[in-house]
RODO-2510 file (C-alpha; in nm, 4 decimals, decimal comma):
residues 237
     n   res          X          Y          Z
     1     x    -0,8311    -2,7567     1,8182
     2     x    -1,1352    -2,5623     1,6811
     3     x    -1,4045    -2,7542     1,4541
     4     x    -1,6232    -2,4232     1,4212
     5     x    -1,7315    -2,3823     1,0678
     6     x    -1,7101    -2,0670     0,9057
     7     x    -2,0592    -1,8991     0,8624
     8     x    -2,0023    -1,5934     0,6811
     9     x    -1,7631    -1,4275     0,3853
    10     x    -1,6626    -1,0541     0,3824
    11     x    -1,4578    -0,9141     0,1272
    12     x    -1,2834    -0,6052     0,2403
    13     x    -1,1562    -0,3300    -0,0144
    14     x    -0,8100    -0,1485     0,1284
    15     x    -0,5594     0,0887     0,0443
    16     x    -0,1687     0,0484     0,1033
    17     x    -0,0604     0,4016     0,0518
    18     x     0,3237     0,5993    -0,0446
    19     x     0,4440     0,5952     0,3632
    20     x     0,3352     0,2001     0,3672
    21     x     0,4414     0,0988     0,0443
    22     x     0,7394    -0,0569     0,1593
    23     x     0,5808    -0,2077     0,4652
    24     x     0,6331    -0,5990     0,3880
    25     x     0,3277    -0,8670     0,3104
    26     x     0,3589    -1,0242     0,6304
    27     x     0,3251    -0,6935     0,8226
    28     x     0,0467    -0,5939     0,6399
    29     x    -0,1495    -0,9251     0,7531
    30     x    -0,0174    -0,8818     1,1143
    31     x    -0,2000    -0,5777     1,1148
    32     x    -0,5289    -0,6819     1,0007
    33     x    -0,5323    -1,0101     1,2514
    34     x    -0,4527    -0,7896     1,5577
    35     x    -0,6909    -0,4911     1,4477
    36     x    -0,9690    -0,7729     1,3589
    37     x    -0,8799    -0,9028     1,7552
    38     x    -0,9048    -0,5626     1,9040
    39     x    -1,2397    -0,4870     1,8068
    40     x    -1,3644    -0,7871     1,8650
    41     x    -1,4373    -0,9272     1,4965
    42     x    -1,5641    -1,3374     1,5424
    43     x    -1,3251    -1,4511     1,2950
    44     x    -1,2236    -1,8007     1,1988
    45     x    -0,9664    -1,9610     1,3369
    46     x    -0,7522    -2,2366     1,1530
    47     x    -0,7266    -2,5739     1,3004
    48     x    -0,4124    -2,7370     1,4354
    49     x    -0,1358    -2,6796     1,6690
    50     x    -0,1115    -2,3081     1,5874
    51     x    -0,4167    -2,1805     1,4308
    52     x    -0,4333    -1,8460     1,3018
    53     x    -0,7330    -1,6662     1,1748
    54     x    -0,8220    -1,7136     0,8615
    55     x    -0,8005    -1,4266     0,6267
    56     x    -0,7108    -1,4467     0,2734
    57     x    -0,5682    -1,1961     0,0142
    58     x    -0,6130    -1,1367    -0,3475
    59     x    -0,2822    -1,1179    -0,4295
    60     x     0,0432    -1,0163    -0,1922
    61     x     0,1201    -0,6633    -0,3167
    62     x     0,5160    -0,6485    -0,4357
    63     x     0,6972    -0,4392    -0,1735
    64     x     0,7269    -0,0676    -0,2899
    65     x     0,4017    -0,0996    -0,4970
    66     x     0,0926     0,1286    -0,3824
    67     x    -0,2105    -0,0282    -0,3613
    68     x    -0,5038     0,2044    -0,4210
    69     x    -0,7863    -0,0942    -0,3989
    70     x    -0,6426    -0,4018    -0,2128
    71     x    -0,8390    -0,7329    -0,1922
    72     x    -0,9037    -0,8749     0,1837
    73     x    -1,1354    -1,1734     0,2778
    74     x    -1,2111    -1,2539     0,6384
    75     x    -1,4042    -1,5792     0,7279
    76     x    -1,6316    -1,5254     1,0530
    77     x    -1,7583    -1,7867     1,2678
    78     x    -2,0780    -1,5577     1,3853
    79     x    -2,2806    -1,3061     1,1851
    80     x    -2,2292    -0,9974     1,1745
    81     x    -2,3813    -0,6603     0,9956
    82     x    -2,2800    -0,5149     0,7312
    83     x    -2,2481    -0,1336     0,9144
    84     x    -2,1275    -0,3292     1,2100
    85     x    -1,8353    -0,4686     1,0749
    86     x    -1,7538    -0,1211     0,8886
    87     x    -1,8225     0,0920     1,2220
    88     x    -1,5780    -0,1207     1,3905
    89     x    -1,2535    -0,1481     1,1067
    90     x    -1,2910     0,2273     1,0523
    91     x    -1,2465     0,3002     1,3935
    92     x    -0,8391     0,1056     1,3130
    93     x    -0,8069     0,2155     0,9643
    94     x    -0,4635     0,4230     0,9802
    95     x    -0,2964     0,6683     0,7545
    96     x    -0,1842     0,5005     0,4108
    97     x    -0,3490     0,1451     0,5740
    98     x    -0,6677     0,1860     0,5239
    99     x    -1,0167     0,0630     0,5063
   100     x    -1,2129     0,1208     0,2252
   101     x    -1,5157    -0,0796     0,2254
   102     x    -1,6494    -0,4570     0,2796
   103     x    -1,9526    -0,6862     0,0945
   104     x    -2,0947    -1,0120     0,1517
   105     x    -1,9840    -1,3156    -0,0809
   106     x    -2,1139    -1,6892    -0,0913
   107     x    -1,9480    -1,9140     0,1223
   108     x    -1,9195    -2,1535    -0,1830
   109     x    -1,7564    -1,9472    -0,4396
   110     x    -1,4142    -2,0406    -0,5313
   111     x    -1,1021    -1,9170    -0,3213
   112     x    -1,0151    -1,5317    -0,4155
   113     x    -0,6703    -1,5756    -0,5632
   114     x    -0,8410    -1,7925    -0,8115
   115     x    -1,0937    -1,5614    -0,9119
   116     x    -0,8220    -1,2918    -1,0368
   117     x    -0,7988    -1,2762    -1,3905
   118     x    -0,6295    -0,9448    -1,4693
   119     x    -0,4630    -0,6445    -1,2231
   120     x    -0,4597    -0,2916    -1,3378
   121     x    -0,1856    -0,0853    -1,2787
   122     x    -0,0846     0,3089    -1,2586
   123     x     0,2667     0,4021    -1,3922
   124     x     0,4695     0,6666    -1,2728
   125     x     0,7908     0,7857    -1,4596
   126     x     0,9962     1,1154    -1,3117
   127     x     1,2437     1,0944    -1,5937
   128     x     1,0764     1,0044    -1,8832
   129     x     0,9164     1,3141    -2,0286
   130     x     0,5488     1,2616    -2,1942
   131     x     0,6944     1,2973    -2,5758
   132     x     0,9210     1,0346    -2,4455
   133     x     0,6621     0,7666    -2,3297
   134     x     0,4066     0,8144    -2,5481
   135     x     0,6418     0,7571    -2,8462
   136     x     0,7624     0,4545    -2,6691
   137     x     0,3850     0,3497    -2,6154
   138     x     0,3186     0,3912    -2,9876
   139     x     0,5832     0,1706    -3,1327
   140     x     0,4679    -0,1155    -2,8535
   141     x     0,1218    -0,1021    -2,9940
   142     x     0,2363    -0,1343    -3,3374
   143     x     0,4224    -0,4586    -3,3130
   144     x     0,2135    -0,7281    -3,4289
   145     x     0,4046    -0,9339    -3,1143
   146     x     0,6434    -0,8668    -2,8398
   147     x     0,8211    -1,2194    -2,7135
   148     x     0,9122    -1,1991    -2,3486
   149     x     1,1607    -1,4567    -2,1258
   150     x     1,0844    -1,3240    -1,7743
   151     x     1,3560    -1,4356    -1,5074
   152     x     1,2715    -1,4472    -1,1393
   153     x     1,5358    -1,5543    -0,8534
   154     x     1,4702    -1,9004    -0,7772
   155     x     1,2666    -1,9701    -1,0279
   156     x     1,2175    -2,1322    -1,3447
   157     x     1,2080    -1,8951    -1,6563
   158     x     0,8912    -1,8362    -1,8289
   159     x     0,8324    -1,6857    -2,1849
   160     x     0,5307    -1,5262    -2,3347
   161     x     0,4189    -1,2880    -2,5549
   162     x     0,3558    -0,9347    -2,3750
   163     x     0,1318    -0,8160    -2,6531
   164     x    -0,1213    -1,1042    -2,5715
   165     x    -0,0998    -1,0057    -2,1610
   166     x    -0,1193    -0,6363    -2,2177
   167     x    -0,4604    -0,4831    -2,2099
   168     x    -0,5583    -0,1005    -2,1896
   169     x    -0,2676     0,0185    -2,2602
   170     x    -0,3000     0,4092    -2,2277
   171     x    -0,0980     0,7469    -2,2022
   172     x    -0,1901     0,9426    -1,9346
   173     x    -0,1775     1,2927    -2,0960
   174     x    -0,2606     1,4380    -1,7285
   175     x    -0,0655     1,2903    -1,4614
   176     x    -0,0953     1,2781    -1,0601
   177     x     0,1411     1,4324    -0,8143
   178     x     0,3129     1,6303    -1,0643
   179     x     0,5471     1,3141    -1,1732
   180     x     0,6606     1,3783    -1,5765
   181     x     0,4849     1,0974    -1,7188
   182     x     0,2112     0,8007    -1,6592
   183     x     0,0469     0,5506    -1,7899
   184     x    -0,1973     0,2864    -1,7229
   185     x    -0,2379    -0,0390    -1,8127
   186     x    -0,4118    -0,4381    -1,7301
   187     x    -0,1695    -0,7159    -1,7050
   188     x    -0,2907    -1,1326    -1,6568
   189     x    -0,2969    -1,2072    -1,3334
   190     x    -0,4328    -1,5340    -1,3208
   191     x    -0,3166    -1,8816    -1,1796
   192     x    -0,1200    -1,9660    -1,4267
   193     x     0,0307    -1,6482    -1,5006
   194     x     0,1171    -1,3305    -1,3194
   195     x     0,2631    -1,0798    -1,5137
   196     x     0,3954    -0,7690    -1,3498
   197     x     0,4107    -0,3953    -1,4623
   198     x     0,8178    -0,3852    -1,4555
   199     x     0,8296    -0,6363    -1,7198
   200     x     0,6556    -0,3905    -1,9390
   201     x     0,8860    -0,1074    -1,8383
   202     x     1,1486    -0,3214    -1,9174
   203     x     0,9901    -0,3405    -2,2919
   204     x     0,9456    -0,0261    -2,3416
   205     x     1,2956     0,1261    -2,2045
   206     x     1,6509     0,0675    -2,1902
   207     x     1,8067     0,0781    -1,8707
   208     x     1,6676     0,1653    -1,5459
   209     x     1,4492     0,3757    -1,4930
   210     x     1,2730     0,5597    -1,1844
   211     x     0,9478     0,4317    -1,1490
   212     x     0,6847     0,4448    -0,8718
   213     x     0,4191     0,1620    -0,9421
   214     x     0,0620     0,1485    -0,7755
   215     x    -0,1790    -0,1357    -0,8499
   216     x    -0,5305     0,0193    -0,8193
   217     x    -0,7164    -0,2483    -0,8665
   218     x    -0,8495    -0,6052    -1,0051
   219     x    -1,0419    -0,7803    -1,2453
   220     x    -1,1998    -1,0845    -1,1620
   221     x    -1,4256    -1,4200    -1,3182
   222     x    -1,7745    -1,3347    -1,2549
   223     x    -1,8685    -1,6304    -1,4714
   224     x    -1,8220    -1,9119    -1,2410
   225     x    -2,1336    -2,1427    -1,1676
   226     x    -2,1262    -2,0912    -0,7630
   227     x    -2,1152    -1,6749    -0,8897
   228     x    -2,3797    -1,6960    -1,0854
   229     x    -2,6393    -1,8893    -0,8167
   230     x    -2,4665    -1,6454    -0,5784
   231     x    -2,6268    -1,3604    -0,7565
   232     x    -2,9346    -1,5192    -0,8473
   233     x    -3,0461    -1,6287    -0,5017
   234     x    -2,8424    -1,4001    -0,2957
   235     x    -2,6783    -1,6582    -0,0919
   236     x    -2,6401    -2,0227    -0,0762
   237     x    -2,8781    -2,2489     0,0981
***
């Protein structure tokens, strides 16, 4: 049993790209514990009868999703540089797994997952032509509301208002990859509600549709007290 403390915070920016995208959670964290081992990384290690090192995510991307800017933070129990650290994950990033960046962040700010208040999404439609979605986008935006009863397997229902979780809304008149349509938009995120791109599809269409979804990216509360000494002093003493 370990009682090292962790002495340092890194929050790493990845991408999960089209040949990963249905590559499960759990894979994706097996990968970044044993490429964290092989070069050597002093993380964290977890106490108890099976400790495992201590890495936590943003938010577990769906299977099938891209994701274009992927939240990672690894707890080390020695300092290490800044160009150290990114020398030595380059040198495992992969093809569509793959390191992007890393900065510093107080050791006292609150957990990650709890700092996401919004994730922005891109949109992807191959059978929806661009007359097609952007009339469907205009007659969303003009409804004063849109009530919502999302249903989940194994759990319980929940029911909301999609024109209150719905921000930036946009056509994209010039799509990527030559797909027929695309939009983008910011859905909640936060603790107490996670709202996820499909539910607005859902809205918006009848029947299914083929859609290839990529999150690229997140919005998160800067305003917390432990944030704000973080930036005023640079770190915590």
């Amino acid at each position: 049993m370990s009682s090292e403390q962790a002495v340092q915070r890194l929050r790493v920016l990845f991408r999960k790209g089209e040949r990963m995208r249905f590559i499960s959670h759990l894979d994706v964290l097996r990968y970044w514990e044993r490429s964290l081992k092989r070069v050597e990384i002093p993380v964290k290690y977890s106490e108890g009868f099976t400790p495992h090192p201590k890495l936590i995510f943003g938010a577990p991307l769906p299977l099938g999703f891209i994701g274009e800017n992927e939240l990672l933070e690894v707890f080390l129990k020695e300092n290490i540089s800044s160009d150290d650290f990114k020398l030595r994950m380059k040198s495992q990033s992969i093809l569509d797994l793959e390191y992007i960046s890393s900065t510093e962040v107080g050791m006292s700010l609150p957990p990650l997952p709890t700092l996401i208040k919004r994730a922005n999404y891109r949109v992807c439609f191959s059978d929806i032509t661009k007359d097609e979605l952007k009339k469907a986008l205009d007659l969303f935006n003009e409804q004063q509301s849109v009530p919502w009863k999302e249903i989940r397997e194994n759990r319980k229902p929940k029911e909301y208002d999609l024109k209150q979780v719905v921000s930036d809304l946009a056509f994209q008149p010039e799509p990527k990859n030559l797909v027929q349509s695309e939009l983008t938009v910011s859905l909640e995120a936060s603790q107490d509600l996670t709202v996820r791109p499909e539910q607005l599809v859902k809205a918006l269409f009848s029947g299914e549709q083929s859609v290839t979804y990529s999150r690229t990216g997140f919005v998160l509360d800067t305003t917390s007290e432990a944030s704000r000494i973080w930036r005023h002093k640079g770190r915590y003493l």
